[in-house]
C-alpha positions in Angstrom: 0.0 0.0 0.0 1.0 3.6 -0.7 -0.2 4.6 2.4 1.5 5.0 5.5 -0.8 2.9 8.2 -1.1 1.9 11.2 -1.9 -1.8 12.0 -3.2 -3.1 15.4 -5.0 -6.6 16.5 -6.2 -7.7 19.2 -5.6 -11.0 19.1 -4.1 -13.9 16.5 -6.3 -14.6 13.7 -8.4 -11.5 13.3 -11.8 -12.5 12.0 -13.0 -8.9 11.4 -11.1 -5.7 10.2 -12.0 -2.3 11.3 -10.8 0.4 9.0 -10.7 4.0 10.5 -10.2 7.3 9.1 -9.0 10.2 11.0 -9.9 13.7 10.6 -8.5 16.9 8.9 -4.9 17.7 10.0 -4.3 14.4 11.9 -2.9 11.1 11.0 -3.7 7.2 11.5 -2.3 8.2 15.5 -5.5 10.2 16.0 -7.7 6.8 16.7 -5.4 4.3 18.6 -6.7 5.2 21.8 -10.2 4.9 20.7 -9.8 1.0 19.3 -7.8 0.1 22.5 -10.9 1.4 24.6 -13.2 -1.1 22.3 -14.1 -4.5 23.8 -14.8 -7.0 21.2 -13.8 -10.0 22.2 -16.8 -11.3 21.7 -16.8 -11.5 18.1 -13.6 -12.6 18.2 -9.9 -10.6 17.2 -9.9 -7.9 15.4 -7.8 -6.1 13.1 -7.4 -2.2 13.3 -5.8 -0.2 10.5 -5.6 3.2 10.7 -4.4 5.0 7.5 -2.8 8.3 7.1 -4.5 10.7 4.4 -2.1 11.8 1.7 -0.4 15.6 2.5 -2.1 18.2 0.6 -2.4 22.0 0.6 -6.0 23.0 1.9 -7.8 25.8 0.5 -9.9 27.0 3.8 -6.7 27.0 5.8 -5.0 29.4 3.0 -2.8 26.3 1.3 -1.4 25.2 4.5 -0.3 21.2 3.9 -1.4 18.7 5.4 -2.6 15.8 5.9 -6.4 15.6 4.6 -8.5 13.2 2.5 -9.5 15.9 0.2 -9.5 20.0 -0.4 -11.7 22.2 1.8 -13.0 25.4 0.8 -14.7 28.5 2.7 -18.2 27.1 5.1 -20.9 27.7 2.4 -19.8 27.4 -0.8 -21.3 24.5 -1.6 -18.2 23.1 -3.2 -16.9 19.7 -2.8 -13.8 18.8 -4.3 -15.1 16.1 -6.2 -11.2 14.9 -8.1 -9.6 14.8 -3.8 -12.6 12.7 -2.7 -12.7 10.4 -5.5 -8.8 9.5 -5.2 -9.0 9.0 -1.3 -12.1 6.7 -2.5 -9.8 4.7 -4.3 -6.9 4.5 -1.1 -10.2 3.2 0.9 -11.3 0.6 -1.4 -7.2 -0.5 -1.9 -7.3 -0.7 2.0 -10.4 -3.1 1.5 -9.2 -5.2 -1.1 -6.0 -5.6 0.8 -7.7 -7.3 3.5 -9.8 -9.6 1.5 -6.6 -10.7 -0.1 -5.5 -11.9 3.8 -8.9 -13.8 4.5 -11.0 -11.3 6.2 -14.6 -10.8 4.1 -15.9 -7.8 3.0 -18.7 -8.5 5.0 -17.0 -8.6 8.1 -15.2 -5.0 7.5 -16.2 -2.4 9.0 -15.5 1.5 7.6 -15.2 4.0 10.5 -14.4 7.7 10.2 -14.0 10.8 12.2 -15.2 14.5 10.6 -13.7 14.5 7.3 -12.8 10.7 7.7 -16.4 10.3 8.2 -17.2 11.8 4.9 -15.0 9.6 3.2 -16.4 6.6 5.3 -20.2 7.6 3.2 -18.3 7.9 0.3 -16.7 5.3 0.0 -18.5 2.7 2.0 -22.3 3.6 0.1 -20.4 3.0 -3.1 -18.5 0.0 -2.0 -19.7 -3.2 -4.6 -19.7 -5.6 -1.5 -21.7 -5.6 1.4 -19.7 -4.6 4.4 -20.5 -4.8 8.0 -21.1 -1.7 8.7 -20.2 2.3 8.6 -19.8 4.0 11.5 -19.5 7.8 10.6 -18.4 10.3 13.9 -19.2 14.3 13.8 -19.0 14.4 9.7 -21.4 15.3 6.7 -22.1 13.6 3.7 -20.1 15.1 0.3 -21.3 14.4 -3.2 -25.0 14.2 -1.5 -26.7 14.5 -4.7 -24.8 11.9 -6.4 -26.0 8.9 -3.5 -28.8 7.9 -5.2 -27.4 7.2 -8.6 -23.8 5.7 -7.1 -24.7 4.0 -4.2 -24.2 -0.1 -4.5 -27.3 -2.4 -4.8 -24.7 -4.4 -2.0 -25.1 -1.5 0.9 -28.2 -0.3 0.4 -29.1 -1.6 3.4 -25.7 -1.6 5.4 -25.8 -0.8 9.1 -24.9 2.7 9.5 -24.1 4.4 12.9 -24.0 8.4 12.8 -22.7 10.6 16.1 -22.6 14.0 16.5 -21.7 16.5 19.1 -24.3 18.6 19.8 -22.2 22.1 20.1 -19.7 21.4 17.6 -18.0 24.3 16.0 -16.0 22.6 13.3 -18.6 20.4 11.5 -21.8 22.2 13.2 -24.8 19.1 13.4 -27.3 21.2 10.6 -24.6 19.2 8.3 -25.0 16.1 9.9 -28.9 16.6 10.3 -28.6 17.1 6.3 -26.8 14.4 5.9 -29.9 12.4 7.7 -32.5 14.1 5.5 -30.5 11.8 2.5 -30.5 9.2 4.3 -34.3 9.2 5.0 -34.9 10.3 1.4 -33.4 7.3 -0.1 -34.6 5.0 2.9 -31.3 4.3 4.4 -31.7 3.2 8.1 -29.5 4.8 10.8 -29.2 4.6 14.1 -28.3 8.2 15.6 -26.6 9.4 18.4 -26.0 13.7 19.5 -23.9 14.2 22.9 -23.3 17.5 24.6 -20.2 18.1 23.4 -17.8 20.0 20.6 -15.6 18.5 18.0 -14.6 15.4 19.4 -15.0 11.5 21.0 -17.0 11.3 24.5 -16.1 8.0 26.2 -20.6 7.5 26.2 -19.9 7.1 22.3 -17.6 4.8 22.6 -20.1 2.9 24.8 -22.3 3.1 22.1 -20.1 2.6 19.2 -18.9 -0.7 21.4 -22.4 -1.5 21.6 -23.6 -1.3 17.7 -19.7 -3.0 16.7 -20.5 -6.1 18.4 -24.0 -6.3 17.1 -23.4 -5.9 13.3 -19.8 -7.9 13.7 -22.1 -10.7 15.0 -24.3 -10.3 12.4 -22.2 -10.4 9.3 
């Protein structure tokens, strides 16, 4: 993989792969806490990879590089940047194929993301030709909205999809999110939805939840 990536498992064997994507400015580090707070041991081991998004120079930050799954512009305009999404599509599906080359089902892969990782998580995982597990998409928004209906796969039209959002956050404010939902409704996508009282981030009663919703669609697929 072109990709530099993180790799943990918690245990020999892994029977189930979580793929998780971080946020703007951060790297495959971001997460690690998070999976070692997850208990799955139920389903079995699990594999963890945590990608870093390629270095680019964003827009909205006035061309600063960095690490980011595709260019931002200013809040409002409406612009996504359709060529940046469409390559990071490709590193996610590379990531996937990778680990149905070492035994582990699409079905029993999971896409995660965090804010703009969580955007790619949609993306990617709507579009994905084989049913996955599940998509678990934290404090993000859904880019390319009005393409979903035409791209999505026959395969995940009815994948499990978790949404969380923080109810204050500044960054990626919940109207997104809640607009996000209105797609989902409108194309009769079932999600289970989650707000917290809190800002831009992870609160450990996610987790719990997240935790919760892991072991039932791991157990599932």
């Amino acid at each position: 993989m072109a990709v530099n990536l993180i790799e943990l498992e918690s245990g020999d064997t892994p029977a189930a792969t979580i793929i998780v994507l971080h946020g703007l400015g951060a790297d495959g580090s971001d997460f690690v806490p998070v999976c070692h707070a997850l208990e799955l041991d139920a389903v079995g081991p699990v594999r963890f990879l945590l990608p870093d998004a390629p270095e680019r120079p964003v827009t909205r930050n006035g061309g600063y590089i960095m690490r980011a799954w595709y260019d931002l512009f200013e809040p409002g305009s409406g612009i996504d940047d359709e060529a940046g999404i469409r390559a990071s599509q490709t590193i996610v599906e590379a990531l996937i194929a990778r680990e149905v080359s070492r035994g582990i089902p699409a079905s029993r892969i999971v896409l995660m993301g965090f804010s703009q990782g969580c955007a790619m998580a949609l993306v990617a995982g709507l579009r994905h030709g084989e049913r996955l597990a599940g998509i678990a998409g934290l404090s993000g928004y859904l880019p390319l909205a009005g393409r979903t209906a035409a791209e999505r796969s026959p395969a995940n039209r009815d994948v499990p999809l978790f949404l969380a959002h923080g109810t204050h956050d500044g960054v990626v404010t919940i109207d997104r999110a809640l607009a996000a939902r209105e797609v989902f409704d409108a194309l009769g996508i079932e999600h289970e939805w989650h707000t917290y009282d809190m800002d831009h981030e992870v609160c450990m009663d996610e987790i719990a939840e997240l935790n919760r919703w892991l072991l039932r669609v791991l157990a599932l697929s």
